[in-house]
N, CA, C and O atoms as CSV, one atom per row, in Angstrom:
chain,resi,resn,atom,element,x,y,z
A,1,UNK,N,N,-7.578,-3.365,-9.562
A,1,UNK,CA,C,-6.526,-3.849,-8.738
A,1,UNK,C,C,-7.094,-4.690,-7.613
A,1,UNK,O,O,-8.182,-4.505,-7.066
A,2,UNK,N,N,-6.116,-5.741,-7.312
A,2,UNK,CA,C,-6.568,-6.824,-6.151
A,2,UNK,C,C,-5.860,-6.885,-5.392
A,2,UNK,O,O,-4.746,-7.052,-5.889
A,3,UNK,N,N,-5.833,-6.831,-4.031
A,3,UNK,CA,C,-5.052,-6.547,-3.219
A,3,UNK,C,C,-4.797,-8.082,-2.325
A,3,UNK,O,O,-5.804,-8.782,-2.215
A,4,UNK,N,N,-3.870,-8.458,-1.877
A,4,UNK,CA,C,-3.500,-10.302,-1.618
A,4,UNK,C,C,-4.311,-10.142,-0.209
A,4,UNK,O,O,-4.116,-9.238,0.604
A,5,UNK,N,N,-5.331,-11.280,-0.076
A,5,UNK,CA,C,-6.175,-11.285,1.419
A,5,UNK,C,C,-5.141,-11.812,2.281
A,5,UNK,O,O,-5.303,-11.988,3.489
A,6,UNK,N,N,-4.098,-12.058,1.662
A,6,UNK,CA,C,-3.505,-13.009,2.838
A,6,UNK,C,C,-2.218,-11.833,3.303
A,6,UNK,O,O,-1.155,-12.372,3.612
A,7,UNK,N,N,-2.247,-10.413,3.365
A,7,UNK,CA,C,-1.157,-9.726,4.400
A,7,UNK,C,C,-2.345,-8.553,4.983
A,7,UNK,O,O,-3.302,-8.009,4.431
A,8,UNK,N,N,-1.910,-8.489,6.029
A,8,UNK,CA,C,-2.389,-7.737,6.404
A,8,UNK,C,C,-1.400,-6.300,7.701
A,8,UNK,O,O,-0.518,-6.561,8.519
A,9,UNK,N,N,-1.942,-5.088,7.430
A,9,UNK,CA,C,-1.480,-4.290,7.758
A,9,UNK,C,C,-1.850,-3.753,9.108
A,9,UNK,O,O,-3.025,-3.559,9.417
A,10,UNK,N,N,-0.628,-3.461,10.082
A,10,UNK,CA,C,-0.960,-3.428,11.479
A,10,UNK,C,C,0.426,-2.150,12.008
A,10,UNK,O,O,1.566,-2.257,11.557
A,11,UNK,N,N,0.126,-1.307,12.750
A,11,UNK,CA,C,0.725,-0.313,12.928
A,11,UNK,C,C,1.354,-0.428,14.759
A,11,UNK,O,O,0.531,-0.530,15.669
A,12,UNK,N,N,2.434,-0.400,14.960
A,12,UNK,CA,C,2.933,-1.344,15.864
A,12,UNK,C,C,4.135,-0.394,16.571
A,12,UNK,O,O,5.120,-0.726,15.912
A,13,UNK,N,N,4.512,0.434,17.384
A,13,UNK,CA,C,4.879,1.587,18.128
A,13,UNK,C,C,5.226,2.710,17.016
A,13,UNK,O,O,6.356,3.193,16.964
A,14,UNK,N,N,4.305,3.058,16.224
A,14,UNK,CA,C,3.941,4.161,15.762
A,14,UNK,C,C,4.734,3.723,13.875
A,14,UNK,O,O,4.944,4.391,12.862
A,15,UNK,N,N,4.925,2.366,14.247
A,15,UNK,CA,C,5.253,2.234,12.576
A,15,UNK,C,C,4.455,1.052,11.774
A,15,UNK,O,O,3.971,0.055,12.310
A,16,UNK,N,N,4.425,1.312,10.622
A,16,UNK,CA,C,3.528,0.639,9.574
A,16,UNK,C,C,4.057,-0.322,9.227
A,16,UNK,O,O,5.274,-0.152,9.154
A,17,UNK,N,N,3.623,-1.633,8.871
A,17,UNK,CA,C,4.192,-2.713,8.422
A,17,UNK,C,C,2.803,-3.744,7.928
A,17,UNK,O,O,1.778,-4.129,8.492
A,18,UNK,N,N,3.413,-3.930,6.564
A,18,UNK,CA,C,2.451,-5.508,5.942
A,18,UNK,C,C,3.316,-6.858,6.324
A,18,UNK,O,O,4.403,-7.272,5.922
A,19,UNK,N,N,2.395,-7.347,7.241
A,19,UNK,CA,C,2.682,-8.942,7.538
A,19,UNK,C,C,2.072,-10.018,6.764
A,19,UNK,O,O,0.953,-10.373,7.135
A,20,UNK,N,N,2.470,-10.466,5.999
A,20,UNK,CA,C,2.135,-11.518,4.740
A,20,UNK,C,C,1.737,-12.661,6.102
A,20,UNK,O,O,2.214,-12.711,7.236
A,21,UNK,N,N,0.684,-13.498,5.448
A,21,UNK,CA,C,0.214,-14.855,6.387
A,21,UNK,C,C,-0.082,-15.952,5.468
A,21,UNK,O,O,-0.144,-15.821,4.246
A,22,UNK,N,N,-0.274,-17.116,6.159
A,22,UNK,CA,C,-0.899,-18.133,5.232
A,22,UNK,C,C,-0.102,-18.421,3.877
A,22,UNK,O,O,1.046,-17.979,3.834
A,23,UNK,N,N,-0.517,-19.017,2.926
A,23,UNK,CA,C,0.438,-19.238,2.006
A,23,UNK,C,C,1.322,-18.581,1.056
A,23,UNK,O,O,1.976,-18.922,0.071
A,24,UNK,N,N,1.003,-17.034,2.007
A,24,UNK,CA,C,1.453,-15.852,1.504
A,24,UNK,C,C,3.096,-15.932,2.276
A,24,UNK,O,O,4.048,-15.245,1.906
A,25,UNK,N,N,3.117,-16.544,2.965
A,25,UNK,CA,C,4.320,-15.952,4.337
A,25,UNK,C,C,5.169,-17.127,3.819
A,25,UNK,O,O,6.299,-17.284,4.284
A,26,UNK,N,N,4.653,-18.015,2.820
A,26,UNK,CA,C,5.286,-19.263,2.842
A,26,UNK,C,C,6.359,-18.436,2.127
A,26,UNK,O,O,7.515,-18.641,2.498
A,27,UNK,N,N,6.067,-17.129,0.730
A,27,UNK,CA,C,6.835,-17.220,0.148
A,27,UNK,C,C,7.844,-15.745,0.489
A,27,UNK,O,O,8.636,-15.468,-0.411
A,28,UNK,N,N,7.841,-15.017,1.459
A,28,UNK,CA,C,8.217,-13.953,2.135
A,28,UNK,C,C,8.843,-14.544,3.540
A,28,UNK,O,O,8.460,-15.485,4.235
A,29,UNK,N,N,9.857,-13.714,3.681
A,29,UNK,CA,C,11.128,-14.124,4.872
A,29,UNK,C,C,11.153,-13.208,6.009
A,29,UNK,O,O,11.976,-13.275,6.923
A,30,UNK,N,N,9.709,-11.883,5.858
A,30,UNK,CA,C,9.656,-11.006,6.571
A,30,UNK,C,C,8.380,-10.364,6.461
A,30,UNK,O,O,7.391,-10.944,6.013
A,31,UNK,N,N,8.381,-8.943,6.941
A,31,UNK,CA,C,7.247,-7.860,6.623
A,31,UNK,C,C,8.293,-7.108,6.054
A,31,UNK,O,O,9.517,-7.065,5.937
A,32,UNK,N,N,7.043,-6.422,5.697
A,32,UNK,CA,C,7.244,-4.824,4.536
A,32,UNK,C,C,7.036,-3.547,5.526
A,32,UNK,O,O,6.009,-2.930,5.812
A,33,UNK,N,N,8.057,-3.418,5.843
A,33,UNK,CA,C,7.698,-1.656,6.541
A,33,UNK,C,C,7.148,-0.519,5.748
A,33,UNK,O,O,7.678,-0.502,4.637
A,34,UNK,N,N,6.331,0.380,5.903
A,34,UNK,CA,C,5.631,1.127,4.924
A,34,UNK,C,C,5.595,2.468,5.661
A,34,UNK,O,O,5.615,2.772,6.854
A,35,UNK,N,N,5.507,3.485,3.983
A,35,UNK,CA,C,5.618,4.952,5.306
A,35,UNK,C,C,3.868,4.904,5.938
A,35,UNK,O,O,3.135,3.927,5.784
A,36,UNK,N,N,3.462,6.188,6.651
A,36,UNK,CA,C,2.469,6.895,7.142
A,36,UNK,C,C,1.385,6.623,5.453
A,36,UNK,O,O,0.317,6.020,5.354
A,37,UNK,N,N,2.050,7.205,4.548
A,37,UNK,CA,C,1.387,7.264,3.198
A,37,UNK,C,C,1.272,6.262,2.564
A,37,UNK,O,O,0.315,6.328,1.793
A,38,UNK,N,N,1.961,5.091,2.516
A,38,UNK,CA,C,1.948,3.534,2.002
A,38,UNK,C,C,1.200,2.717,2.305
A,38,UNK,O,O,0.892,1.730,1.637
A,39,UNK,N,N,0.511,3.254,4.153
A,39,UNK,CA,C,-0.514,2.750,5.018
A,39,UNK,C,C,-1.673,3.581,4.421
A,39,UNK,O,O,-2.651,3.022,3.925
A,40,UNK,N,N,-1.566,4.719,4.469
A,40,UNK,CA,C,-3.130,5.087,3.881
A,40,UNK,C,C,-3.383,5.041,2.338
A,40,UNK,O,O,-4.484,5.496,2.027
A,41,UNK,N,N,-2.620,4.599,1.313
A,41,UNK,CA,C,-2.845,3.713,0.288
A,41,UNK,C,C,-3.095,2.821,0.465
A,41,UNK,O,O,-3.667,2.298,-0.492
A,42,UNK,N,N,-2.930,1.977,1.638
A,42,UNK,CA,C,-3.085,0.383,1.518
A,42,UNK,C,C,-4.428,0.537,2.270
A,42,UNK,O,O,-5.283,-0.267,1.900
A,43,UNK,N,N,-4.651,1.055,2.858
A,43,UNK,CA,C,-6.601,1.216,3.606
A,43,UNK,C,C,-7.216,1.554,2.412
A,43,UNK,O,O,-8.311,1.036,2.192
A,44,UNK,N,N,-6.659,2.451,1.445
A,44,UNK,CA,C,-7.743,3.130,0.800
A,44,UNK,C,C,-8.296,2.073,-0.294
A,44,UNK,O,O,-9.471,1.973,-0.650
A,45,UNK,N,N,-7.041,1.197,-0.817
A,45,UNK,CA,C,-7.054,-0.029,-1.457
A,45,UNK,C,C,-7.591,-1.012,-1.281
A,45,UNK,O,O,-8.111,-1.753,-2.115
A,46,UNK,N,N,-7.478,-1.185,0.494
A,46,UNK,CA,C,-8.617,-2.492,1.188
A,46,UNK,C,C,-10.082,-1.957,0.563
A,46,UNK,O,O,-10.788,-2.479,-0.299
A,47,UNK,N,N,-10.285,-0.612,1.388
A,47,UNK,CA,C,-11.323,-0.007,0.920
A,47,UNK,C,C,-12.359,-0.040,-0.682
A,47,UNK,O,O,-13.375,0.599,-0.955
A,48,UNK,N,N,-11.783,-0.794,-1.290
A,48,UNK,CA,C,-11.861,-0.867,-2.341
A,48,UNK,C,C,-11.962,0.524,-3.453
A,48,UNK,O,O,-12.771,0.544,-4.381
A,49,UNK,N,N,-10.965,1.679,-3.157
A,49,UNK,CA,C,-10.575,3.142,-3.810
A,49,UNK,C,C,-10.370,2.784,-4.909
A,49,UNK,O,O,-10.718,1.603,-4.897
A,50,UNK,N,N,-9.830,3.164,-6.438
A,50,UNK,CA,C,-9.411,3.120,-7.372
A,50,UNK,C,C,-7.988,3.798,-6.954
A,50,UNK,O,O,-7.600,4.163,-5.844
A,51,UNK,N,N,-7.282,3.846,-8.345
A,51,UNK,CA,C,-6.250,5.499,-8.380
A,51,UNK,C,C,-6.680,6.875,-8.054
A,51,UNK,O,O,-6.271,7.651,-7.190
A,52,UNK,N,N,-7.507,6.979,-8.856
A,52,UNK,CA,C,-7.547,8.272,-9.481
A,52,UNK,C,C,-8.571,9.103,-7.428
A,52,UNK,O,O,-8.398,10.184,-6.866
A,53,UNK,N,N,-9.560,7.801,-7.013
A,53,UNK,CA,C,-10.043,8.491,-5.882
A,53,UNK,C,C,-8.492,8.283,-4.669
A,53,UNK,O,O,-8.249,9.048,-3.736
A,54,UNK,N,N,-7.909,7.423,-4.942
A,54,UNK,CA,C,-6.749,7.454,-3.942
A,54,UNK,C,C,-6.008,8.827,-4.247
A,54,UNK,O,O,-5.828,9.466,-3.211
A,55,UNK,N,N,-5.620,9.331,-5.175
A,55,UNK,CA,C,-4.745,10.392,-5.900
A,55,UNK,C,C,-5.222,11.784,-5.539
A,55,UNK,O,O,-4.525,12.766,-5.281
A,56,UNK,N,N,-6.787,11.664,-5.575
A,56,UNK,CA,C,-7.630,13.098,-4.923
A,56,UNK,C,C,-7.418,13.248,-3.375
A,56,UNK,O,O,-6.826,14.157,-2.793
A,57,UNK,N,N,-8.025,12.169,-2.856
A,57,UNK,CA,C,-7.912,11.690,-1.375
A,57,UNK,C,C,-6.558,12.395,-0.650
A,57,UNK,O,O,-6.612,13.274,0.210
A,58,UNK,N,N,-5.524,11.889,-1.121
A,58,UNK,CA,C,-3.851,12.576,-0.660
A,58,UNK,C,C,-3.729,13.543,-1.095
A,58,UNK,O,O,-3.016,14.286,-0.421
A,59,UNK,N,N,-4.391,14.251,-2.636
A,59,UNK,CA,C,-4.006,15.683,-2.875
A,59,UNK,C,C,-4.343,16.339,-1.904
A,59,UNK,O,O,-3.672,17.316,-1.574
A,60,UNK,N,N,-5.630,15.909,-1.106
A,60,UNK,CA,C,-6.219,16.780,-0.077
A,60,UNK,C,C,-6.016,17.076,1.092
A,60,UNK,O,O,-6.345,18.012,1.821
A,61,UNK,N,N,-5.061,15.594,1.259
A,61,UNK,CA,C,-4.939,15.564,2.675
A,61,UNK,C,C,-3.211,16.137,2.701
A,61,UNK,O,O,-3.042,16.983,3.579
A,62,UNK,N,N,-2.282,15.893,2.102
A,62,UNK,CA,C,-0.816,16.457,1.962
A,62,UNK,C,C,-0.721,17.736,0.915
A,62,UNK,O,O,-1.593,17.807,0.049
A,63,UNK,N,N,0.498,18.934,0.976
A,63,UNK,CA,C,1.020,19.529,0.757
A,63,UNK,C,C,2.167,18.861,-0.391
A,63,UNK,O,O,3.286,18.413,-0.144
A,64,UNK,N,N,1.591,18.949,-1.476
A,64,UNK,CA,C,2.289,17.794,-3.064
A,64,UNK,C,C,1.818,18.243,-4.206
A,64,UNK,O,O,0.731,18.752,-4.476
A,65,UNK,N,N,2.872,17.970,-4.942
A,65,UNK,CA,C,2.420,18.251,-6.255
A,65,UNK,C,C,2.038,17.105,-7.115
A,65,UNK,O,O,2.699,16.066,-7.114
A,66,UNK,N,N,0.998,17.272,-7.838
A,66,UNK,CA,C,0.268,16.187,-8.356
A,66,UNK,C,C,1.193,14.845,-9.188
A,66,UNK,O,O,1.150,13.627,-9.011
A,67,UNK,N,N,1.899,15.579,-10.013
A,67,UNK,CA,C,3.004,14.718,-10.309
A,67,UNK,C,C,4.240,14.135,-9.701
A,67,UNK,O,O,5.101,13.420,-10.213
A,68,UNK,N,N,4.141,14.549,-8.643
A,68,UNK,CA,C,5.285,14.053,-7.695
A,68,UNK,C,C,4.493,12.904,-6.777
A,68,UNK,O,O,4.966,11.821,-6.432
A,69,UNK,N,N,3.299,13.369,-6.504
A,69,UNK,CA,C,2.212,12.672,-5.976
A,69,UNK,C,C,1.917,11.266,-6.661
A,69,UNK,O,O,1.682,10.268,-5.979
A,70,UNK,N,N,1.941,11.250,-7.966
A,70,UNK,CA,C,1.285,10.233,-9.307
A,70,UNK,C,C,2.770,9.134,-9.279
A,70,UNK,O,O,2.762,7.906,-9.194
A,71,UNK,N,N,3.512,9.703,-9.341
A,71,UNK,CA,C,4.911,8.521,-9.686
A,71,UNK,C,C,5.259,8.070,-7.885
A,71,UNK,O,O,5.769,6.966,-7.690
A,72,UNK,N,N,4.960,8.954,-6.705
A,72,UNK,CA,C,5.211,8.298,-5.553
A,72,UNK,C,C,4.242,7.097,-5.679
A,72,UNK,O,O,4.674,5.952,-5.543
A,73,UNK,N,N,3.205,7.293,-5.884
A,73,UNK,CA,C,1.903,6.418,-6.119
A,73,UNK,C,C,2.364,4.969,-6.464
A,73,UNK,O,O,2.289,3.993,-5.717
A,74,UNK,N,N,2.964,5.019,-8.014
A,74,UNK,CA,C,3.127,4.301,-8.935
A,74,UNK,C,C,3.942,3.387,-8.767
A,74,UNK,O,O,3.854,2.189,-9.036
A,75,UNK,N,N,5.415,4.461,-7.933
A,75,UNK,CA,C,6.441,2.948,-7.008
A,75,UNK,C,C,5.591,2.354,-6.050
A,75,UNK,O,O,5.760,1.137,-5.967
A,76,UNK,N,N,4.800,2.785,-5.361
A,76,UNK,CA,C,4.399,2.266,-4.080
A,76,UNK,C,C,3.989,0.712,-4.811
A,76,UNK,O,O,4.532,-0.374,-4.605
A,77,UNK,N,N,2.879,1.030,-5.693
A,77,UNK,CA,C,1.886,0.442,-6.260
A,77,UNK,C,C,2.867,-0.978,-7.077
A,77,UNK,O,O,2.429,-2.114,-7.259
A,78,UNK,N,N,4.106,-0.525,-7.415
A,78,UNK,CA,C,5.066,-1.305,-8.818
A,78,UNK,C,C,5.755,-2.035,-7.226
A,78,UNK,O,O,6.007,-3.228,-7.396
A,79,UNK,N,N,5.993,-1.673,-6.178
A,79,UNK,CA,C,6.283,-2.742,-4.868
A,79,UNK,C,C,5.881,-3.964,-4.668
A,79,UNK,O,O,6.356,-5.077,-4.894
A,80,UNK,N,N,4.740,-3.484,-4.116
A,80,UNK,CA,C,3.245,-4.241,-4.092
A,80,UNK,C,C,2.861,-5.417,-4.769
A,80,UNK,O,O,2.485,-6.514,-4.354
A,81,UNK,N,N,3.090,-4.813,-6.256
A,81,UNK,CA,C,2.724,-6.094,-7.334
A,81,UNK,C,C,4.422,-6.810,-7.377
A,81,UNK,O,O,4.508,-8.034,-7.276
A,82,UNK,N,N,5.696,-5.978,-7.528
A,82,UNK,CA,C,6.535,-6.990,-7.020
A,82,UNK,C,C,6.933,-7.940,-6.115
A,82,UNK,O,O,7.758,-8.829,-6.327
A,83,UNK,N,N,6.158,-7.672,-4.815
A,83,UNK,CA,C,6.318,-8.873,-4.070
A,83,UNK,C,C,4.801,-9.190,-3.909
A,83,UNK,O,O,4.563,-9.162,-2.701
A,84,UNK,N,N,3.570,-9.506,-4.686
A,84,UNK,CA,C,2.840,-10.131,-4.445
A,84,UNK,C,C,1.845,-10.042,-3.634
A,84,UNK,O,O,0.953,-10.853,-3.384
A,85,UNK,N,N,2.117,-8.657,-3.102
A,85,UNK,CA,C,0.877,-7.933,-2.092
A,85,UNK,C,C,-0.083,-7.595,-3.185
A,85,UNK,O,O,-1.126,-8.221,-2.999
A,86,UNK,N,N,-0.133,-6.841,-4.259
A,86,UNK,CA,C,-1.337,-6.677,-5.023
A,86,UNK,C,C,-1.215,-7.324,-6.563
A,86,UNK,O,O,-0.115,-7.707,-6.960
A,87,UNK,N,N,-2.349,-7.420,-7.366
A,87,UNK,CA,C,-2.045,-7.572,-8.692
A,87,UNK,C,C,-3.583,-6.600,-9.026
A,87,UNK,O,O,-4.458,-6.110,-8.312
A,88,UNK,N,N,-3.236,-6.681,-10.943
A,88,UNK,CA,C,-4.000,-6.294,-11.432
A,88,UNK,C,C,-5.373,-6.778,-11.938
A,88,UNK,O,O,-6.117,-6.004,-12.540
């Protein structure tokens, strides 16, 4: 997974948001508000994480069940590549 260099994520009176820039913003009319957990997918992703270490990472850190955990994941992730913040 590739994550778009051109948004970047900035946390701004205690809420999360991806601000698309550059010829990224040309094609977005806004930011993406994101939860607490959408932000630490999207670090772990800068980070260059996979799934499966992102998926351990949150089992550890939240109170979830793995499969409830795996499909929250999966929308986050099916967002992302819908508006052009990540691809494969």
């Amino acid at each position: 997974m590739k994550i778009n260099k051109e948004v970047i994520h900035r946390e701004i009176a205690g809420e999360h948001i991806l601000v698309p820039i550059g010829e990224t913003a040309l094609h977005h009319s806004g930011v993406f508000a994101i939860s607490e957990v959408g932000a630490e997918i999207w670090e772990m992703l800068c980070g260059g994480k996979d799934i499966p270490e992102i998926t351990a990472a949150l089992l550890e850190m939240y109170d979830v069940e793995a499969d409830v955990l795996a499909k929250d994941i999966d929308e986050f992730l099916n967002m992302l590549r819908e508006n052009g913040l990540l691809s494969d």
